[in-house]
C-alpha positions in Angstrom: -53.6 -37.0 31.5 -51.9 -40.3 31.4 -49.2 -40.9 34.2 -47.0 -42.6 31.6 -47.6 -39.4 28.8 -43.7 -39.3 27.4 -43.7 -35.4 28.0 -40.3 -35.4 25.3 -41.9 -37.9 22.9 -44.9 -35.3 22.8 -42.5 -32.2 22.6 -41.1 -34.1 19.8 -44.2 -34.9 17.9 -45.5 -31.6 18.1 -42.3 -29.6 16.9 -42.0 -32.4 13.7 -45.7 -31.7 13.0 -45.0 -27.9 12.7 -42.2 -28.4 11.1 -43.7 -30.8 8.4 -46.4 -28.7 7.9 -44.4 -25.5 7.8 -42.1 -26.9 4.8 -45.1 -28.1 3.1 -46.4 -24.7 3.0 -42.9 -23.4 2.1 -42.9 -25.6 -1.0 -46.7 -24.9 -1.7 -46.4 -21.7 -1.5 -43.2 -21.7 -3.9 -44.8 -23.8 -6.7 -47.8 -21.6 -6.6 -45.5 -18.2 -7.1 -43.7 -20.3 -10.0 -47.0 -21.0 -11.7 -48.4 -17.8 -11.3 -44.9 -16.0 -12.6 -44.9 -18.3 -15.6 -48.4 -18.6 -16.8 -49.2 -15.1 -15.7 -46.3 -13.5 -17.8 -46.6 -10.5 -19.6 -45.5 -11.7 -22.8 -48.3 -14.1 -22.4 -50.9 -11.6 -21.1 -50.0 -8.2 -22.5 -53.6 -7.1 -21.8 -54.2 -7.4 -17.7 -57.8 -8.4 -17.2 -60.0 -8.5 -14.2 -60.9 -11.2 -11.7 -64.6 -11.0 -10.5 -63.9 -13.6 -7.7 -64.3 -17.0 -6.9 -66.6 -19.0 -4.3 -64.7 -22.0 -4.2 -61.6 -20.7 -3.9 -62.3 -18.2 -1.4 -64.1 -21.2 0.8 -60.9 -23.2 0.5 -58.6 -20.7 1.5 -60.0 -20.0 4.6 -61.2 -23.2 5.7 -57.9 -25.2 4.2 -55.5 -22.2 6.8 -58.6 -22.5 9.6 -58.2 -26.9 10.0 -54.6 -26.3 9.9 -54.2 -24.0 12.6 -56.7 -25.8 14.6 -54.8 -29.1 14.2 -51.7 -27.5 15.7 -53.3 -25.9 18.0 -54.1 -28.9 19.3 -51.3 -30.9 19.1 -49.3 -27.8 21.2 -51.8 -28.0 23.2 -51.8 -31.7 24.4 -47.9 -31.3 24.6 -48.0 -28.2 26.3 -50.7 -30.3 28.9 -48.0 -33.1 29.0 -45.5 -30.6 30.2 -47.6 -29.0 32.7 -49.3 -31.8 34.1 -47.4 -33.2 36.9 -48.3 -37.4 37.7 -49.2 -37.8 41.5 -46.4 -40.1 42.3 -43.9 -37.9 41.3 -40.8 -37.6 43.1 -40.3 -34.2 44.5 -37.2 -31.7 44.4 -36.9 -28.7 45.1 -34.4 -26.5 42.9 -32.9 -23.3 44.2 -30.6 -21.1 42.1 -28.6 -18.3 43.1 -25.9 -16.4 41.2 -23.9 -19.5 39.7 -24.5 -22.7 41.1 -27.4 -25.0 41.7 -28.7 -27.1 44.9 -31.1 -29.9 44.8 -33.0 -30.6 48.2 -34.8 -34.2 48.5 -37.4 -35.4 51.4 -34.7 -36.4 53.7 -32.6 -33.5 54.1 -30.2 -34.8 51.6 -28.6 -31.8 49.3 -26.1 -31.9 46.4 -25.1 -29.7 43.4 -25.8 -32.5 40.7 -29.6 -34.1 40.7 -29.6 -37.5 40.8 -33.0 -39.3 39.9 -34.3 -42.5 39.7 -34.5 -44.0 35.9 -38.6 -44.7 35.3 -39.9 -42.3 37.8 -41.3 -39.0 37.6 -39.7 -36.3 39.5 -41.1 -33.2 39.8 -38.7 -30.0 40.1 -40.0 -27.2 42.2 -37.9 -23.8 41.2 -36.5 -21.0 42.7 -34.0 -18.4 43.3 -32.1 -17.0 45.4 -31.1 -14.0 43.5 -31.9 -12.5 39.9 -34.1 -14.9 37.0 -32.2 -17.8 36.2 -33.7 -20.8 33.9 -33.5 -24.5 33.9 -32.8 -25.7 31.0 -32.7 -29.6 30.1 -32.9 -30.1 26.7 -32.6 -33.7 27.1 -36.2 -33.7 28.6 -37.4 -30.9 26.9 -37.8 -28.7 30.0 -37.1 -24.5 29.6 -38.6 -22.8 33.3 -37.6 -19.5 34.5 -36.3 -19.8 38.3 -37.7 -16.2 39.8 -36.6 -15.0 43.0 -39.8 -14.8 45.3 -41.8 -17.4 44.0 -41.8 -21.2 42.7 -42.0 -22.6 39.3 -42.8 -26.3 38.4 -41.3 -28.7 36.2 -41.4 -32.3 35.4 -39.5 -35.1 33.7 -38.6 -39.3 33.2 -35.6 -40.6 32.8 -36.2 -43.6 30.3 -32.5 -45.1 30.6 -29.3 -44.3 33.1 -26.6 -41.4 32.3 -26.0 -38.2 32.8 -27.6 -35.3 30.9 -26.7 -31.4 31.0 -28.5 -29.0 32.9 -28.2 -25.1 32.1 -29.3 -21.8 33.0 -31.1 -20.6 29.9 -30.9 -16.5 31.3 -27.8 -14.5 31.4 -27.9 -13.9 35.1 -24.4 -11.9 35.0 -20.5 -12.6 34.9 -20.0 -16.5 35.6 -23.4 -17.3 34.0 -21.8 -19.7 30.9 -20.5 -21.3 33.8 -23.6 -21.9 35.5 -24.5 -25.6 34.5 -24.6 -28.7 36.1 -25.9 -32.6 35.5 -28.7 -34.8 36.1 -27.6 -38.3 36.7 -30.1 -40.9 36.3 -29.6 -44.1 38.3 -31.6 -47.4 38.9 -34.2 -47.2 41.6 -31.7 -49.5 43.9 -29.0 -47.0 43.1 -30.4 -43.6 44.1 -32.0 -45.0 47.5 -28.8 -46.0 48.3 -27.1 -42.7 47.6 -30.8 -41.1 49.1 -29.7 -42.8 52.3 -26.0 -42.3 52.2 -24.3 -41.0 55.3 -21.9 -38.0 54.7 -18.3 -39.6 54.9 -16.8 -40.1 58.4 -14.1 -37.4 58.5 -15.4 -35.2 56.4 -16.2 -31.5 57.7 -19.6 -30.4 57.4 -18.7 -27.3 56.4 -17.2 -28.4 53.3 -20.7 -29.6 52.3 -22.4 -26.4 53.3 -20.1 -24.4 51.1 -21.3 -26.6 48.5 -24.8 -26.5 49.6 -25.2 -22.5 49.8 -23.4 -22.2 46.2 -20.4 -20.7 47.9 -18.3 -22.9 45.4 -19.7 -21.8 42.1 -17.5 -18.6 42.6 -14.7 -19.9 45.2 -12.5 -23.1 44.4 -10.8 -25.5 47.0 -8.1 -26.5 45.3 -5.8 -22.5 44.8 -7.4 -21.7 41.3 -8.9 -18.7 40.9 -12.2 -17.9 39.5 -14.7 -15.0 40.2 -13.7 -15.0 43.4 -10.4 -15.7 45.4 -10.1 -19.2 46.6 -10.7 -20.7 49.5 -7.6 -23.1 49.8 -5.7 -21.9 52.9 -7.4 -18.3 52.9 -7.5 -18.6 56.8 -4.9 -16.6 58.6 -3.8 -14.8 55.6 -3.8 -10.8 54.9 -5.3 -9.5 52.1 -5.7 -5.9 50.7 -9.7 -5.0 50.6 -10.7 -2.1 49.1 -14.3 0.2 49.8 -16.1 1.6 47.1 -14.4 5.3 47.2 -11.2 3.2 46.4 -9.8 3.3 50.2 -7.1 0.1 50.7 -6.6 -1.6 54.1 -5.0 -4.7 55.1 -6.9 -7.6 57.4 -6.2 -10.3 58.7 -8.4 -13.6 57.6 -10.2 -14.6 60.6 -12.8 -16.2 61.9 -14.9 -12.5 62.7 -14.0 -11.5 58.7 -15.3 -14.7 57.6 -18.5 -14.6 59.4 -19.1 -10.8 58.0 -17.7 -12.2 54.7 -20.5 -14.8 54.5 -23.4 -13.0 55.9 -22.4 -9.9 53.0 -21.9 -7.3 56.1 -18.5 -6.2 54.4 -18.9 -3.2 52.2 -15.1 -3.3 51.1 -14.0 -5.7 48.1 -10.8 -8.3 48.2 -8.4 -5.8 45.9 -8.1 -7.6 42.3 -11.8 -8.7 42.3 -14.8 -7.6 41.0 -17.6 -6.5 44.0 -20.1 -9.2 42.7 -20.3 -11.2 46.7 -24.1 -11.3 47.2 -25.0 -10.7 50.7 -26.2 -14.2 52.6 -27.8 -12.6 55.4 -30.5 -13.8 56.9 -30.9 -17.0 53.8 -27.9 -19.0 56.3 -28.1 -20.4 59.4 -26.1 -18.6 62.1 -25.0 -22.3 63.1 -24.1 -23.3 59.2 -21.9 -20.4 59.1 -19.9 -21.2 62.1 -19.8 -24.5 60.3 -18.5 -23.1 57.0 -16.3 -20.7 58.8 -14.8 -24.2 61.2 -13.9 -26.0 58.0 -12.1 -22.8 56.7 -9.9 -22.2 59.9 -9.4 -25.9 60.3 -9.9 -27.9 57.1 -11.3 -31.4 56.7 -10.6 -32.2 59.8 -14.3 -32.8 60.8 -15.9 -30.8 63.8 -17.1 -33.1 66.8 -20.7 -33.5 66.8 -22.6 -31.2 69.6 -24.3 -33.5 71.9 -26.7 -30.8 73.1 -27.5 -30.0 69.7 -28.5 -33.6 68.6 -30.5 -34.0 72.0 -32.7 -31.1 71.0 -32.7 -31.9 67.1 -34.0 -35.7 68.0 -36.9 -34.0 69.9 -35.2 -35.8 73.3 -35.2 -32.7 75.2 -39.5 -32.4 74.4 -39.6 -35.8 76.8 -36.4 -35.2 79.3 -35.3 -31.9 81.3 -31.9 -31.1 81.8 -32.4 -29.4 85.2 -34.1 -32.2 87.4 -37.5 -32.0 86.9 -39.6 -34.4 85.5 -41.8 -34.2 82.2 -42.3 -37.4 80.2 -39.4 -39.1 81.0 -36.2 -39.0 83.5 -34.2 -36.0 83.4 -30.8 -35.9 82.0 -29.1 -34.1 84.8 -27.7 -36.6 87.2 -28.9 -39.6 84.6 -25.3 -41.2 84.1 -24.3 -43.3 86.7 -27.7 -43.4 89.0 -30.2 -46.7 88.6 -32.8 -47.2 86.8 -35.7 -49.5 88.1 -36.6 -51.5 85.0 -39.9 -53.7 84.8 -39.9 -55.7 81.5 -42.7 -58.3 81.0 -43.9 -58.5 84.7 -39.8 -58.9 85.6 -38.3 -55.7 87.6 -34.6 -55.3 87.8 -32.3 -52.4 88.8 -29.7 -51.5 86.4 -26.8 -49.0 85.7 -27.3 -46.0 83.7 -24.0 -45.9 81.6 -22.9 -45.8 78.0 -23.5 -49.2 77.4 -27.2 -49.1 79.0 -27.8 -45.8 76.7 -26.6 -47.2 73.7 -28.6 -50.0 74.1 -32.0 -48.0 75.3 -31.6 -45.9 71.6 -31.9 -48.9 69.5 -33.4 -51.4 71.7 -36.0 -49.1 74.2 -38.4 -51.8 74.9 -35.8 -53.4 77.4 -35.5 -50.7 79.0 -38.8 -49.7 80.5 -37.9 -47.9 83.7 -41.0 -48.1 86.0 -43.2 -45.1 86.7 -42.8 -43.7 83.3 -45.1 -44.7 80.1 -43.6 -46.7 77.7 -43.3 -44.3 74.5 -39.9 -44.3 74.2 -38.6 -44.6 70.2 -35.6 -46.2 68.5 -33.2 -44.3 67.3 -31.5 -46.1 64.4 -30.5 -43.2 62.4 -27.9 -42.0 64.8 -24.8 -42.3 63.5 -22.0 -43.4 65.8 -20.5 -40.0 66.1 -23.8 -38.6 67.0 -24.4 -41.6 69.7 -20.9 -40.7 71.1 -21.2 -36.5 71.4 -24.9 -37.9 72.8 -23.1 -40.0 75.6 -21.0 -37.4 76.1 -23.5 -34.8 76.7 -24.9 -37.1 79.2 -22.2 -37.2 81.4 -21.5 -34.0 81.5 -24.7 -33.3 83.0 -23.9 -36.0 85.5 -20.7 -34.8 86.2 -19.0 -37.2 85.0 -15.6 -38.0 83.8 -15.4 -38.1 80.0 -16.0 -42.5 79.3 -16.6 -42.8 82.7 -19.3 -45.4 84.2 -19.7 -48.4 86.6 -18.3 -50.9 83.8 -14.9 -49.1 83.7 -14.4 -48.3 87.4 -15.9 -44.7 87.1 -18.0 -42.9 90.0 -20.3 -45.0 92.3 -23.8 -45.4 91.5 -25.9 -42.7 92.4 -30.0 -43.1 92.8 -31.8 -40.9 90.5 -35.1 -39.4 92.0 -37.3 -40.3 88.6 -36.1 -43.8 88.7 -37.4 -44.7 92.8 
């Protein structure tokens, strides 16, 4: 199949041809009964006479009915092809749906409820759910797939020009499911690697995102409306009235140990006033995105502090560098801050202080920093974002024992020699 095949200029052709040669049918058909009703009238034929048969016209009707059901056969079959045939350099994303919202997931780790896509390039939709059968439906690209819990369906499209174009779920998947919809936005190729590589804002809680991510918002609103379920605006620390299936009523207090049980479905007993439609979450959510979710909650967009530990272990820098002394790859962490490092760049050794200044400049510039007696593999990090750097630093010192922004450079402890760096 042709990489450029325009899957909805195929769709297109193929429906018109039907539809051409249906009405042409319709209005053979028609002018045949006419005829027949007219010429074959009993005032004309009083006397009904017999018909021994007819070669020719037995040959054309079923050899006429045969070429035309070939020839759409084969025109709904090269479209149906076009659909199905996904071009190698397509874009991948994968498309989860769950009961009434949508997530997009891009090579990256970047999420969002709307899917962008770059105008002139393939993207390929990999489909899912989360729940019960949901479709995606795109009429503007001609794409209809069922999204079935427990397995993956595939779709593909091009966006020929920038805008926005509706996307919704084609099967009634319950209550909210007319609200169930969302947009593709198609950008210029400049555009979406820009957004592709956007940060998430500084400020911003994570959580907020997450709520987003997991669908939590397709039935809970931010900003005190209500929809299928009770929003989430200032929820924290108020009581509420929940009541169990046999119709018992209790009042609670809205914690952080209800939210958790809230999220993960472990609550058997309904907020009073709503329906009992929460699907359960447990086991599909990080134990660490809930505490996120359930942060931003309690707190609001006041963002969380990054976890220094957390990044060490997520940028594989624990794999090189203990925390408890010994030696692996590379120097351990504990005692690291404020101990000297023997450095031998280019034949040149120097000793020099391990403090935030000489760690922010060994993750983007490592090659200065090649502290003899260890090989030289260490890796920029440029895609630490300054928050992350700082929780990093940190992290650091508090292995070290250090005070929080302490170091040589702003009269902190006195250098200490690290055993890894003699």
């Amino acid at each position: 199949m042709n990489q450029a095949y325009d899957a909805v200029a195929g769709v297109d052709r193929t429906f018109l041809i039907i539809f051409v040669t249906a009405a042409a049918l319709l209005v053979m058909v028609t002018i045949t009964m006419i005829f027949f009703v007219v010429r074959y009238d009993r005032r004309r034929n009083p006397v009904p006479s017999d018909i021994d048969g007819n070669l020719w016209a037995e040959i054309a009707w079923t050899v006429i009915p045969t070429l035309i059901v070939l020839a759409l056969f084969h025109y709904g079959w090269t479209s149906y092809q076009g659909l199905r045939t996904v071009p190698p350099d397509a874009m991948e994303v994968s498309v989860t749906a769950r009961m009434w919202s949508w997530s997009f997931s891009y090579d990256g780790g970047r999420h969002s409820d709307v899917l962008v896509v770059p105008v002139g390039r393939a993207v390929k939709l990999n489909i899912t759910s989360k729940d019960v059968i949901h479709g995606v439906f795109v009429p503007a690209f001609r794409i209809k797939v069922d999204a079935v819990p427990g397995m993956t369906t595939h779709a593909w499209f091009r966006a020929e020009k920038p805008g926005e174009y509706d996307l919704f779920c084609s099967v009634y998947c319950g209550l909210k499911h007319a609200d169930m919809h969302t947009t593709v936005r198609a950008v210029s190729e400049e555009e979406f690697k820009k957004w592709l590589a956007e940060a998430p804002a500084q400020g911003v809680h994570p959580g907020k995102a997450l709520l987003e991510r997991y669908g939590c918002l397709g039935c809970h609103t931010l900003d005190g409306s209500e929809s299928v379920g009770p929003t989430l605006k200032g929820i924290a620390g108020t009581k509420v009235v929940l009541v169990t299936p046999k119709g018992v009523e209790s009042t609670v207090t809205v914690d952080a140990a209800y939210l958790k049980e809230a999220i993960a479905g472990k609550k058997e007993a309904t907020m009073k006033g709503f329906d009992p439609l929460m699907p359960s979450f447990g086991g599909q959510i990080p134990e660490a995105d809930i505490d996120q979710m359930v942060d931003y909650l309690l707190k609001g967009d006041q963002a969380a502090p990054p976890d220094g530990a957390a990044i060490a272990e997520s940028q594989g820098c624990t794999g090189c560098h203990s925390t408890d002394g010994s030696v692996i790859v590379g120097p351990s962490f504990k005692g690291l801050m404020g101990s000297v490092a023997h450095v031998a760049v280019d034949g040149a050794e120097r000793d020099e202080v391990v403090n935030r200044a000489y760690v922010l400049d060994v993750l983007s510039h490592p090659e200065k920093h090649r502290v003899k007696g260890f090989d030289p593999i260490m890796p920029a990090y440029p895609q630490l974002t300054e928050q992350e750097k700082q929780a990093l630093l940190n992290y650091l010192e508090s292995l070290a024992n250090a005070p929080e922004h302490g170091g040589p450079e702003q009269g902190g402890h006195e250098h200490q020699t690290h055993e890894g760096h003699k």
